[in-house]
N, C-alpha and C positions, 0 to 999 in steps of 0.2 A: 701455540704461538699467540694467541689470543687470550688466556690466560695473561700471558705476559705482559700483553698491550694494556688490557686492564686493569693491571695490577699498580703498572705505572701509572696509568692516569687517574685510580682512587690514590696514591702515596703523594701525585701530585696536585690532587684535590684536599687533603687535611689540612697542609700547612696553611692555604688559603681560608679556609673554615678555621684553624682556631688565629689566625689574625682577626678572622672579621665579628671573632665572639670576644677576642681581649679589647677590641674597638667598641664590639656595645656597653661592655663591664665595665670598661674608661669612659662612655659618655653615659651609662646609667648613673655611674660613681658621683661625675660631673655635675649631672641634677639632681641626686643628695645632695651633694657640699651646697649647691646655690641655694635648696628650699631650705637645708641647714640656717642659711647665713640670714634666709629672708625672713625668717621663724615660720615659713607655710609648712614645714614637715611637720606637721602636728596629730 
């Protein structure tokens, strides 16, 4: 039973984890494009 219980709460602990890593890749991206734009990615 227990098994069980934690099976569900890691399958509903992923989705949360790769939102919050496609959130950092979108706001890492973000400050490429802007040092891009400002010429500091140098």
């Amino acid at each position: 039973m227990m098994d069980k219980a934690s099976n569900a709460a890691q399958s509903a602990k992923e989705p949360c984890q790769d939102a919050g890593a496609q959130m950092q890749a979108k706001a890492q991206g973000a400050a490429d494009a802007i040092k891009d734009a400002t010429g500091m990615n140098k």
